[in-house]
Structures are given as structure tokens and as C-alpha cells.
Biopython code that builds the backbone (N, CA, C, O; Angstrom):
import numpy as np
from Bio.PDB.StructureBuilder import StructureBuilder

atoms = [
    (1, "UNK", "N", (83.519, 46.592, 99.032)),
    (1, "UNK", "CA", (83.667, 47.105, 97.696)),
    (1, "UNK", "C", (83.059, 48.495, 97.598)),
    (1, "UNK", "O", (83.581, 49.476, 97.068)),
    (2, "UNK", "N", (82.101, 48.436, 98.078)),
    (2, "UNK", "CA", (81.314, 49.877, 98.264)),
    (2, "UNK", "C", (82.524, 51.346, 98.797)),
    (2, "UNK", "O", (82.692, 52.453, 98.286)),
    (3, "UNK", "N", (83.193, 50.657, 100.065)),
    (3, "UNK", "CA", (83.912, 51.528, 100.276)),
    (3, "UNK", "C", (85.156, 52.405, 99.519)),
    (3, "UNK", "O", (85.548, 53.571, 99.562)),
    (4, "UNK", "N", (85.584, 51.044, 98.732)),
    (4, "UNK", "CA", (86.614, 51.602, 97.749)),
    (4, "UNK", "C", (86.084, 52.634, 96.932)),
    (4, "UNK", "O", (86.608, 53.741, 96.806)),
    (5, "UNK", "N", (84.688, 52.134, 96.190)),
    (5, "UNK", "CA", (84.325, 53.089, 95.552)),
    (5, "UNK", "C", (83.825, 54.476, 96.095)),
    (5, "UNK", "O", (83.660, 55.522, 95.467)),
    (6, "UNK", "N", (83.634, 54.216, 97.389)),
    (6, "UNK", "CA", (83.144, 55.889, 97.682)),
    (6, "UNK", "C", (84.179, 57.018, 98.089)),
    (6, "UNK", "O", (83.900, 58.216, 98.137)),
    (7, "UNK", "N", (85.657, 56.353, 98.430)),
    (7, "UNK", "CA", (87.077, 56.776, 98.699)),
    (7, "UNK", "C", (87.745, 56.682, 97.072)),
    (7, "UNK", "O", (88.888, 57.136, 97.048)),
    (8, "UNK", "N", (87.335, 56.269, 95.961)),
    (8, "UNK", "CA", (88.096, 56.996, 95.096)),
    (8, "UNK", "C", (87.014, 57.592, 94.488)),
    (8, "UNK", "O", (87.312, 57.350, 93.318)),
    (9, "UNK", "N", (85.732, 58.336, 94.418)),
    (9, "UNK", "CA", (84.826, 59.027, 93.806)),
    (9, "UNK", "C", (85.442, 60.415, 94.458)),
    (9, "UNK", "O", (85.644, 61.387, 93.730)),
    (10, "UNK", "N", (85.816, 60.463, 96.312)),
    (10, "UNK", "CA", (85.998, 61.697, 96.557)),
    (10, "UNK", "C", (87.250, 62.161, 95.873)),
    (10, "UNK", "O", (87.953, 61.214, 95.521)),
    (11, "UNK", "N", (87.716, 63.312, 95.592)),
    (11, "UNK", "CA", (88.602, 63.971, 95.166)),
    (11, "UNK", "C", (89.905, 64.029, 96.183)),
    (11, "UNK", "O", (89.451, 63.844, 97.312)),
    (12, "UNK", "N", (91.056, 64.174, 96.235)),
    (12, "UNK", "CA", (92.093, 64.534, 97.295)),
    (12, "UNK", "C", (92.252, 65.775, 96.827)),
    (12, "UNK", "O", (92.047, 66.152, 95.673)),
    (13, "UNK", "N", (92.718, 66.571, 97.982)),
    (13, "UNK", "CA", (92.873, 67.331, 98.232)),
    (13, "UNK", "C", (94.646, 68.087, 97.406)),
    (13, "UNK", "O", (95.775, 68.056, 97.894)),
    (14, "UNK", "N", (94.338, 68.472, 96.526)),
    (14, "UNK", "CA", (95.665, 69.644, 96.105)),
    (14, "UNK", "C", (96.559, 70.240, 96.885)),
    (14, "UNK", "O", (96.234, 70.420, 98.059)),
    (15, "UNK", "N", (97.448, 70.539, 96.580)),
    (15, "UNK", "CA", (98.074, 71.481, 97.543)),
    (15, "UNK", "C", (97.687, 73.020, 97.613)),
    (15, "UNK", "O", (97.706, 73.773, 98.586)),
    (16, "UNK", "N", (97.303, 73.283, 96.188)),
    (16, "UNK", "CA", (96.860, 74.481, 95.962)),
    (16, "UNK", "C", (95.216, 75.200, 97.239)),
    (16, "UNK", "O", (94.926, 76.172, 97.937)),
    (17, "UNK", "N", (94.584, 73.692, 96.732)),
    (17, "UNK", "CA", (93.507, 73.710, 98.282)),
    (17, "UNK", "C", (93.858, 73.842, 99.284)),
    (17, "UNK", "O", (93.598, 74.820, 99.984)),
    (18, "UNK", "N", (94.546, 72.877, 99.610)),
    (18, "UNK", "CA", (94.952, 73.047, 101.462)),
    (18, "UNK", "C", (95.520, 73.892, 101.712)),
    (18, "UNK", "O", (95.541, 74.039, 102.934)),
    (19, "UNK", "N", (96.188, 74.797, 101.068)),
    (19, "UNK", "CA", (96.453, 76.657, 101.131)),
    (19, "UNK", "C", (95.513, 77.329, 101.201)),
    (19, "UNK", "O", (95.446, 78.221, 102.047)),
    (20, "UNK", "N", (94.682, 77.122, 100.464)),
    (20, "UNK", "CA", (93.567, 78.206, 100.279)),
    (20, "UNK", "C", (92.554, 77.652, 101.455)),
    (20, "UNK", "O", (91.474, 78.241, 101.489)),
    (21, "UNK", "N", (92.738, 76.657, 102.374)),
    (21, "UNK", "CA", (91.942, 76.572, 103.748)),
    (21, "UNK", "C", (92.804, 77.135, 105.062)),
    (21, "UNK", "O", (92.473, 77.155, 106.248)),
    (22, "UNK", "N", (93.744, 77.480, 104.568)),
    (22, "UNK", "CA", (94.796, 78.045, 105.722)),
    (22, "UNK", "C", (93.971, 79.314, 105.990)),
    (22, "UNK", "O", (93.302, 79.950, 105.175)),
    (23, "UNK", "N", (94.193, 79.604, 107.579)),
    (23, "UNK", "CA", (93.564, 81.153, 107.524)),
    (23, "UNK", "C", (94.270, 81.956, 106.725)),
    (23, "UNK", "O", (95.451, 81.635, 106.596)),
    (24, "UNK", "N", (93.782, 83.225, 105.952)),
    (24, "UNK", "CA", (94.043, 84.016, 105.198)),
    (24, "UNK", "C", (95.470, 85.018, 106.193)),
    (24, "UNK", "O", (95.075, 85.077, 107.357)),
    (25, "UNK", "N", (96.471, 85.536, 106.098)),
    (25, "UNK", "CA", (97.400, 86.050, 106.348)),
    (25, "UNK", "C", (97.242, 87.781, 105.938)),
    (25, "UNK", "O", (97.201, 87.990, 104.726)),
    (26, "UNK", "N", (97.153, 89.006, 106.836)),
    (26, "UNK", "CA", (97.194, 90.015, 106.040)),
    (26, "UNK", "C", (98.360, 90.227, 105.210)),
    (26, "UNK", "O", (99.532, 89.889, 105.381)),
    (27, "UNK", "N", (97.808, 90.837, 104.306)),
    (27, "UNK", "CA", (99.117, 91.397, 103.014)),
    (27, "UNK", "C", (99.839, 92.193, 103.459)),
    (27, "UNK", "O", (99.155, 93.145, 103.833)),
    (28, "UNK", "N", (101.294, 92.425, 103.715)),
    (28, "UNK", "CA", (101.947, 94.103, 104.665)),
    (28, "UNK", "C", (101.759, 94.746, 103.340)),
    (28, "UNK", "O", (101.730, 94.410, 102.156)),
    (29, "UNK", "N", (101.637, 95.891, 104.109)),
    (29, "UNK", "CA", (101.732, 97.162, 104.043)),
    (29, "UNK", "C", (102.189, 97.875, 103.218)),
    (29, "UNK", "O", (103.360, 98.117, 103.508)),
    (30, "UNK", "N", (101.795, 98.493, 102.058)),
    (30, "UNK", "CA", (102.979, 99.082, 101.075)),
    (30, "UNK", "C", (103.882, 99.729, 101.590)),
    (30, "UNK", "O", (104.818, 99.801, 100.793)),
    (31, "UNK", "N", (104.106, 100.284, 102.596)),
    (31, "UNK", "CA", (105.157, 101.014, 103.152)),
    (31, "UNK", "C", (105.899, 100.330, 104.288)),
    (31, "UNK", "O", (106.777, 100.901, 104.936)),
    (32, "UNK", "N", (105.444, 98.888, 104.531)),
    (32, "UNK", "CA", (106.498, 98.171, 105.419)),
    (32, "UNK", "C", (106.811, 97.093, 104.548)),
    (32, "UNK", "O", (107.509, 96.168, 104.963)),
    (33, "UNK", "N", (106.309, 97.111, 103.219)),
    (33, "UNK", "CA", (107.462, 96.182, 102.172)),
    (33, "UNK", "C", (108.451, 97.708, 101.326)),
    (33, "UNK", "O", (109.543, 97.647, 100.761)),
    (34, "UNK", "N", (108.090, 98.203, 101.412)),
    (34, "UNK", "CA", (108.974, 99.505, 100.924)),
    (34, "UNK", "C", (110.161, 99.769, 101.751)),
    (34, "UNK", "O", (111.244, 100.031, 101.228)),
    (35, "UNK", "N", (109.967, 99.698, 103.241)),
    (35, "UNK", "CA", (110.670, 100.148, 104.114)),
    (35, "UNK", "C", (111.980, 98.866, 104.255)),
    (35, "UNK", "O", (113.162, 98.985, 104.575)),
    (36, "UNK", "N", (111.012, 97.413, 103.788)),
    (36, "UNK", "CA", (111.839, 95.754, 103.757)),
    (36, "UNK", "C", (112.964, 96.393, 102.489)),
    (36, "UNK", "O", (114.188, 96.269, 102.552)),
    (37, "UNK", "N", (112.561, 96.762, 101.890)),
    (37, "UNK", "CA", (112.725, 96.918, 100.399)),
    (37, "UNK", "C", (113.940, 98.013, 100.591)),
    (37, "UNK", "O", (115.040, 97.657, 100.170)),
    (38, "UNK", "N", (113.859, 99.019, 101.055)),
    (38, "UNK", "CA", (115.197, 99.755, 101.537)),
    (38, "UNK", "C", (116.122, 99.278, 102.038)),
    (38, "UNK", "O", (117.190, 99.246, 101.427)),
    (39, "UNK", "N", (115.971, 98.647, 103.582)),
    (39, "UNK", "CA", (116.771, 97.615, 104.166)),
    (39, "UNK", "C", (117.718, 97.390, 103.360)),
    (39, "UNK", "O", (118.849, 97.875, 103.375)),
    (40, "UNK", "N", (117.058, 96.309, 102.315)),
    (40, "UNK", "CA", (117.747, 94.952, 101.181)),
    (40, "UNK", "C", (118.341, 95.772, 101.015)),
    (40, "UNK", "O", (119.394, 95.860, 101.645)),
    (41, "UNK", "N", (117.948, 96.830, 100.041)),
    (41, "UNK", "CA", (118.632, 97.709, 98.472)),
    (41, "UNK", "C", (120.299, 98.168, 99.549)),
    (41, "UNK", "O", (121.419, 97.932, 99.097)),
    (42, "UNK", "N", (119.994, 99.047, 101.433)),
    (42, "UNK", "CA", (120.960, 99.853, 101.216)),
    (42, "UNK", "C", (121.311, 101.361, 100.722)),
    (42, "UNK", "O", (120.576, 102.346, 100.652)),
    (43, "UNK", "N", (122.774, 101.193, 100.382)),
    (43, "UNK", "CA", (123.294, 102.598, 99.761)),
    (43, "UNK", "C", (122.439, 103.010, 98.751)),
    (43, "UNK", "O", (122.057, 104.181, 98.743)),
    (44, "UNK", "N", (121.993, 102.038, 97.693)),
    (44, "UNK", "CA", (121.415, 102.540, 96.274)),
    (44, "UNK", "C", (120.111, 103.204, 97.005)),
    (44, "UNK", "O", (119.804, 104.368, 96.751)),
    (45, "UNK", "N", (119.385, 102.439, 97.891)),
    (45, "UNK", "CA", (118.331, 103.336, 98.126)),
    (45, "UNK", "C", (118.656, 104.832, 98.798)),
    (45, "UNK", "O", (118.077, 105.896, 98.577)),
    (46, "UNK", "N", (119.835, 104.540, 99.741)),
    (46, "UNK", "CA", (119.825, 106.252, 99.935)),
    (46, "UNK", "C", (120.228, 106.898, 98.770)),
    (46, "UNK", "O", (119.585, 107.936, 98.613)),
    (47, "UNK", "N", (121.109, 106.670, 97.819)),
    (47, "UNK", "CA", (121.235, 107.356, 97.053)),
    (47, "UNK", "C", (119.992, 107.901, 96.219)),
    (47, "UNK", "O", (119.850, 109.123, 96.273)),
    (48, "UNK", "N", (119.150, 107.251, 95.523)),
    (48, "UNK", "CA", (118.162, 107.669, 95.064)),
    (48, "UNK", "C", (117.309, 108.166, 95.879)),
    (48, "UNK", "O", (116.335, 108.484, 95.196)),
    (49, "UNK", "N", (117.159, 108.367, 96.756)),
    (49, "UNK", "CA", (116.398, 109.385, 98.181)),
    (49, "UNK", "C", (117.168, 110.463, 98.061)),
    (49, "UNK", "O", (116.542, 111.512, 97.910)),
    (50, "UNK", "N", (118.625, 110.555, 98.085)),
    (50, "UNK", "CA", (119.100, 111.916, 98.231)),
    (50, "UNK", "C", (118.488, 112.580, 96.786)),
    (50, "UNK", "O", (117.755, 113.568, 96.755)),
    (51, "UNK", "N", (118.925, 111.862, 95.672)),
    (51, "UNK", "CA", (118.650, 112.544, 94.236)),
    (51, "UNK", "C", (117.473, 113.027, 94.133)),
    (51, "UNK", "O", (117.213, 114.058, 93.513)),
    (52, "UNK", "N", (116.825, 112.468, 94.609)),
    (52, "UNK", "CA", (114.814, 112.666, 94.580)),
    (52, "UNK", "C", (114.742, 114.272, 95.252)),
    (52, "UNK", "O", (114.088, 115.205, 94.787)),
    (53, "UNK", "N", (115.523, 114.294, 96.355)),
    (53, "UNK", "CA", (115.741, 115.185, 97.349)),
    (53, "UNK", "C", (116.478, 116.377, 96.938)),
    (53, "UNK", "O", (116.040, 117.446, 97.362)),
    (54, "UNK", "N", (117.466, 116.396, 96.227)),
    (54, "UNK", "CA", (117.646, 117.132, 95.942)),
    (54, "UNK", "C", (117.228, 118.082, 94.125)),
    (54, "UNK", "O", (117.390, 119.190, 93.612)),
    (55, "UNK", "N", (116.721, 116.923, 93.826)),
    (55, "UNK", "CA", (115.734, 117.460, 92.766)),
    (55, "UNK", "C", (114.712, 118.326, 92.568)),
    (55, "UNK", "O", (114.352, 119.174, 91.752)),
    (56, "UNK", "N", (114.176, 117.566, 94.135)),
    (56, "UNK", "CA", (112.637, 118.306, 94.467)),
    (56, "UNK", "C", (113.052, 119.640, 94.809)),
    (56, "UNK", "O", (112.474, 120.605, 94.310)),
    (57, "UNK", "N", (114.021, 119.778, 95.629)),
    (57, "UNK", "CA", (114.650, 120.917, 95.914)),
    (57, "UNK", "C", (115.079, 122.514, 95.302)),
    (57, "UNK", "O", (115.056, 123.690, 95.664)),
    (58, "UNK", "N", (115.514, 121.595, 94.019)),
    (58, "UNK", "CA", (116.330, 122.240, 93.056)),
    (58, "UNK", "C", (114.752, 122.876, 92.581)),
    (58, "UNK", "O", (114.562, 124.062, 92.850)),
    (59, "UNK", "N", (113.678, 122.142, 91.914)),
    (59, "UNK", "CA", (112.886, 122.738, 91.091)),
    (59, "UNK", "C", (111.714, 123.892, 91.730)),
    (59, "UNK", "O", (111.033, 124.768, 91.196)),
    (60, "UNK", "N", (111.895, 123.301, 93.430)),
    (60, "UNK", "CA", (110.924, 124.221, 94.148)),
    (60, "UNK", "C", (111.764, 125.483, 94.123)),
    (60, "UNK", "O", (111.191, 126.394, 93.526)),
    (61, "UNK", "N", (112.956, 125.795, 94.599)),
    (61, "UNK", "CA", (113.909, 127.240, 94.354)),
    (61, "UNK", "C", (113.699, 127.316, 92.938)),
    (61, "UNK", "O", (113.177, 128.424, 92.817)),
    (62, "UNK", "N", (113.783, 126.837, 91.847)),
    (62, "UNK", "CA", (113.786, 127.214, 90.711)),
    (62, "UNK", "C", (112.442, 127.665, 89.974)),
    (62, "UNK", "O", (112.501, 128.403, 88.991)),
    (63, "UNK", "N", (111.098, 127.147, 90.536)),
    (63, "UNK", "CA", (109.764, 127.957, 90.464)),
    (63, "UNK", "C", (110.347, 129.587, 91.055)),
    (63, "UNK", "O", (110.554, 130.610, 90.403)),
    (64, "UNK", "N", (110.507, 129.307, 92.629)),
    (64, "UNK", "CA", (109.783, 130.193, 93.242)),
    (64, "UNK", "C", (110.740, 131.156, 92.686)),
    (64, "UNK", "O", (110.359, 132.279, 93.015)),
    (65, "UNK", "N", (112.276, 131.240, 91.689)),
    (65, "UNK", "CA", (113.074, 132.296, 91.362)),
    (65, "UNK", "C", (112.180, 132.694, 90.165)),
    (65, "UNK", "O", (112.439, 133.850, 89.831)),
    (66, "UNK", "N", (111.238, 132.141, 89.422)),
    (66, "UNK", "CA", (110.660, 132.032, 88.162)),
    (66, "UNK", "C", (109.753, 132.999, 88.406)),
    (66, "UNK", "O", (109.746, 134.085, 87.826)),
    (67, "UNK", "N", (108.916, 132.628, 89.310)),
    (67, "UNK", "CA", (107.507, 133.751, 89.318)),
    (67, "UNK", "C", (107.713, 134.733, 90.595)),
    (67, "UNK", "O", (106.740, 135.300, 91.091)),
    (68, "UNK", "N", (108.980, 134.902, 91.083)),
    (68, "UNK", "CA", (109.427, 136.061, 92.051)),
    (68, "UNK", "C", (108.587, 137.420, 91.323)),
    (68, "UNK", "O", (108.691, 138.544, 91.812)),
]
sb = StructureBuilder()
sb.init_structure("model")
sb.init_model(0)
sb.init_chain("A")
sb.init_seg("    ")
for serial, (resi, resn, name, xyz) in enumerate(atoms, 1):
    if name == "N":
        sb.init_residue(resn, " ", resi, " ")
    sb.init_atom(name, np.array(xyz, "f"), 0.0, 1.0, " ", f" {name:<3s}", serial, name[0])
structure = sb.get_structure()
């Protein structure tokens, strides 16, 4: 009788616990989930790379015609 009671006093174990005893995993990289993250996206991501690109572009010639 003793035993029953000392096997339901302990707690079981969660799932949420037995994760959090797993060794810890590093987090990647902001720039190798960025880079995952291109992959997925594709065309849309080059496209918005070119636009970025040619934006940056546009406004650096458009200073340097400004304060010539």
C-alpha cells in the first residue's frame, strides 16, 4: 500500500518536460533562416532584392547629382 502511495504522490512527467530535458538544440542563424527563407519564397524574393537594388542605386546617383 505504501507503494501505491508513493507512485501516485510523484508527479508524471509532461510532455512539455521531457522537451525541456532534451539537450538544448542551437537556434540557426538569422541569416541561414533568411537564406531557408529565400529558397521557399523563390522569384518573389529575387524580385524584391532586385527592387531594393535598384532603389539603393537610384538614391545613391541621386544624392551624389544633388550635392555635385
Amino acid at each position: 500500500m505504501s507503494s501505491t502511495s508513493s507512485q501516485s504522490s510523484t508527479p508524471t512527467q509532461t510532455p512539455e518536460v521531457a522537451e525541456s530535458q532534451k539537450p538544448a538544440e542551437p537556434q540557426p542563424s538569422y541569416v541561414k533562416l533568411a537564406m531557408r527563407n529565400m529558397v521557399r519564397k523563390g522569384s518573389k524574393s529575387l524580385f524584391h532584392f532586385s527592387l531594393t537594388t535598384i532603389a539603393l542605386l537610384g538614391f545613391l546617383i541621386g544624392v551624389s547629382y544633388i550635392t555635385r
